[in-house]
N, C-alpha and C positions, 0 to 999 in steps of 0.2 A: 504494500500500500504506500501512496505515495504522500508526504505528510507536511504540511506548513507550521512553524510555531510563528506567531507575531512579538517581535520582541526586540525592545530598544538596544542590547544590551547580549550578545551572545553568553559574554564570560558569564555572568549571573547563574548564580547556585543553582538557582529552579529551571533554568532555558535550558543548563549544561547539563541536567540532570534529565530533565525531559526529551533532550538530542539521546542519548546516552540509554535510555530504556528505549526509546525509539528502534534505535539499531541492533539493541539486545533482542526484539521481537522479530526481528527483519523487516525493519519498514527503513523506506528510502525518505529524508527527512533534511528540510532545508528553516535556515531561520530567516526571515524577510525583516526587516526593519520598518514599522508602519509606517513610516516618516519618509521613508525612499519610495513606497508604493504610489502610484499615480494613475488615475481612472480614466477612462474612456465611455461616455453614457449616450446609447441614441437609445430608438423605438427600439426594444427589443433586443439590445446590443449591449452585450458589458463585458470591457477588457480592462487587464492592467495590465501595468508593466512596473519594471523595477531596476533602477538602474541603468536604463537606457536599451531592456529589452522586455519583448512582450513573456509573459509568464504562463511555462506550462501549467497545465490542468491537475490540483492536485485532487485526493481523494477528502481529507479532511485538514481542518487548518482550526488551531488550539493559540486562541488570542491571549497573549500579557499585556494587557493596554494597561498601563500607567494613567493615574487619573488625571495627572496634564495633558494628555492629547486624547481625552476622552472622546470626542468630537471629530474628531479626522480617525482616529482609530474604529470609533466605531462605525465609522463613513467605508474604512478600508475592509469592516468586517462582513460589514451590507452587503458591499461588490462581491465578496467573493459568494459570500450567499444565494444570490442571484447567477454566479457563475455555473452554480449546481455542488457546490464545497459546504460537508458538514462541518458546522460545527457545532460542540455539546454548550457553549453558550455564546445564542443568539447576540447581535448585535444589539438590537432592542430591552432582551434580559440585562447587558450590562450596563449600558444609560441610564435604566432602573436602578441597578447595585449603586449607582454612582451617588443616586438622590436619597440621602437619610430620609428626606421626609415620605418620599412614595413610598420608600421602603417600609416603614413604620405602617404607613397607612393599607399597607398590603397584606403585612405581617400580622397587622389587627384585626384587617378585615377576615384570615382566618383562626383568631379567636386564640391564637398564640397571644403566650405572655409579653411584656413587654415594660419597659421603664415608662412612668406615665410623662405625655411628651405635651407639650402645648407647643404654637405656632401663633404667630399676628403680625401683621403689614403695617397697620399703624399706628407711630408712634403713641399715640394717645390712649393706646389698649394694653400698653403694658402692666399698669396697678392691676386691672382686672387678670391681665394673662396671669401673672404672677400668684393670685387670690385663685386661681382655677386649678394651677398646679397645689399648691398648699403651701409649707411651710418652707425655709431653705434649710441644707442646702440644694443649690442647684447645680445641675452641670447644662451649661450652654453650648452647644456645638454650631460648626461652620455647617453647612449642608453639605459641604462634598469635601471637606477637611479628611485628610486621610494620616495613617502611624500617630495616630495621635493631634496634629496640628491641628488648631482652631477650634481644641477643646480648654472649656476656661471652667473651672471649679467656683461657683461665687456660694460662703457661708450666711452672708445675709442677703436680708431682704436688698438693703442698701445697696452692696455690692453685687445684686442679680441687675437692681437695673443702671446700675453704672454700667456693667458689662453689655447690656442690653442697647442702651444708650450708644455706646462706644462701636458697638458693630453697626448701627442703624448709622453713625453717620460713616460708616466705609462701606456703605450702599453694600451689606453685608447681606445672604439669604442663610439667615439661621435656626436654630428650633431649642427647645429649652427644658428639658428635663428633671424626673426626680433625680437626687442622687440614693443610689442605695449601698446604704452603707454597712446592710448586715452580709455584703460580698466582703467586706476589706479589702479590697484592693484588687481581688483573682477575678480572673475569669476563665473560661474554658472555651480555645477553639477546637472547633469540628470542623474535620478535613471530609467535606460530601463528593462523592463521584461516583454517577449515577442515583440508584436507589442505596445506596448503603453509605454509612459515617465507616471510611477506612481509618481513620486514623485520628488521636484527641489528645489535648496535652492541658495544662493548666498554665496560666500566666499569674505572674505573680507580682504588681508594682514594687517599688522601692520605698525605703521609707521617707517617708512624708510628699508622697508621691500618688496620686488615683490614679494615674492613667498605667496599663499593665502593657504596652506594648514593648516587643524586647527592643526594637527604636531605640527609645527612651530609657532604658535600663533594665527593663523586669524581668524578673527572671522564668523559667519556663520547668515544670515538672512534668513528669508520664502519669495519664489518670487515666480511670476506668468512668465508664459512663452508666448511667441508667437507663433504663427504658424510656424512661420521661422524657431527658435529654436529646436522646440520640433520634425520638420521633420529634420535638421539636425544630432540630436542626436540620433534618430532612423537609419536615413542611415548612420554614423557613427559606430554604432554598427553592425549592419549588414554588412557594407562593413570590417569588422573585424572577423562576424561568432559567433559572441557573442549573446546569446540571455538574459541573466543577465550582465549586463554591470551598469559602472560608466560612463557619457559621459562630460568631461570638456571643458568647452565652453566660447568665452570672444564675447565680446558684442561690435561692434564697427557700424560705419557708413557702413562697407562694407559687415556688415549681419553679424552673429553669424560665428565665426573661431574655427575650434575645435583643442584644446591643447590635451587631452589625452584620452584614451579610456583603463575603469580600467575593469580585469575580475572578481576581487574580492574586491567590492566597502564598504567601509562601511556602516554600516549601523543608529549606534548610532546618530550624527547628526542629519541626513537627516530625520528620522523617529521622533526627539522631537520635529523637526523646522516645518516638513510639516502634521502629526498630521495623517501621513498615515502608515498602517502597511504593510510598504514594506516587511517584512518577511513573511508573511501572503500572501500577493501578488507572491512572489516567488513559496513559494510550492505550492500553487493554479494553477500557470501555469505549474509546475516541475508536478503535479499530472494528470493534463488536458494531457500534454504532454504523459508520459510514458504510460497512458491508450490510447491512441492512436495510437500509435507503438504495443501494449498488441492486 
């Protein structure tokens, strides 16, 4: 089978790892650069090229779109879509992952748990947003803030809408949550590919630190899942269209609450901590898949 990964970045853990199982199965596997791809659109007619030639016909192409080139990535994942190239998540599924806020509203809509979120436009509705959330603390997030960035911890009221204030005037689209604080600091990603969680690890912030991503310092343990979890973070991903997915998850008395749904999850962790070859696991399902569409 003949294979596309999308990917700014060859040397990266997760590309060189996914090249790397690729070959291990026998599949013939190239890395394109989204940023190099370039489209061609009539009636009926969709071509790319790449570096100044037209690009054979692969069988499936396995996108790492970085949420800065969300937009032309997932422009370059459309074309190939149309070219007749599977892929296990749609260009449309990642646009989605990109937006906390659809994602939340999706996520809710099938009745998974979740941090309680508010949202408002204008300025003048913030006393009230803040009174509908409840008491602080709060955690504010950017809407497409990714590793962490553009999350701000505010413990008072005061400081929720300083923080509030301060993104409205950098013409900011953001959403504003509980914080829950009977996680401490962990969370638990789930590695989804296809219908099963292959692989789960726990994050662990630093101290005097909430946000858990290894980014930022935290540290990363091997855990076992429950049933609870491990069906949330499949409907989770699904209720997003993802079929590769990161599923972030915090752990309380009122069952597993999902924080975030990644479409281009790492992999480096997750695969030293739980001893599984999630990369392996991918293109096994990326190749299941495309012959089945074949």
């Amino acid at each position: 089978m003949k294979l596309a990964i999308l990917s700014r970045n060859g040397a990266l853990y997760s590309t060189r790892r996914l090249v790397e199982a690729a070959r291990m199965q026998g599949h013939t596997v190239r890395v394109l650069d989204p940023l190099r791809c370039y489209l061609k659109i009539g009636p009926g007619q969709f071509e790319m090229h790449y570096k100044g030639r037209a690009l054979a016909a692969f069988d499936a192409v396995i996108p790492r779109i970085g949420a800065s080139i969300t937009r032309y990535g997932t422009a370059v994942v459309r074309q190939l879509e149309l070219m007749g190239v599977y892929s296990p998540n749609s260009s449309d599924a990642i646009a989605r992952s990109r937006d906390k806020l659809r994602c939340q509203q999706l996520i809710a809509a099938r009745g998974l748990g979740l941090p309680l979120t508010v949202v408002a436009d204008n300025p003048d509705d913030t006393r009230d947003l803040l009174t509908m959330l409840g008491p602080p603390p709060h955690v504010v997030k950017l809407n497409e803030g990714t590793q962490g960035n553009g999350v701000v911890l505010a413990e008072s009221l005061q400081a929720s809408r300083s923080v509030v204030e301060a993104f409205r005037t950098l013409h900011a689209n953001f959403l504003v949550q509980e914080f829950v604080a009977e996680a401490k600091g962990a969370d638990l990603r789930c590695l989804v590919v296809g219908k099963r969680v292959v692989a789960a690890m726990q994050r662990q912030a630093m101290v005097d630190e909430f946000r858990s991503n290894l980014h930022r310092g935290g540290q990363a343990f091997a855990v076992e899942l429950d049933e609870a979890e491990r069906n949330t973070a499949l409907q989770a991903a699904a209720a997003v269209g993802l079929r590769v997915a990161g599923v972030d998850l915090l752990r309380t008395r009122r069952g597993p609450l999902v924080l975030e749904v990644n479409s281009s999850p790492g992999l480096e962790g997750i695969e030293k901590l739980s001893g599984v070859n999630v990369a392996g696991e991918i293109i096994s399902h990326v190749a299941r898949a495309a012959a089945r569409r074949g």
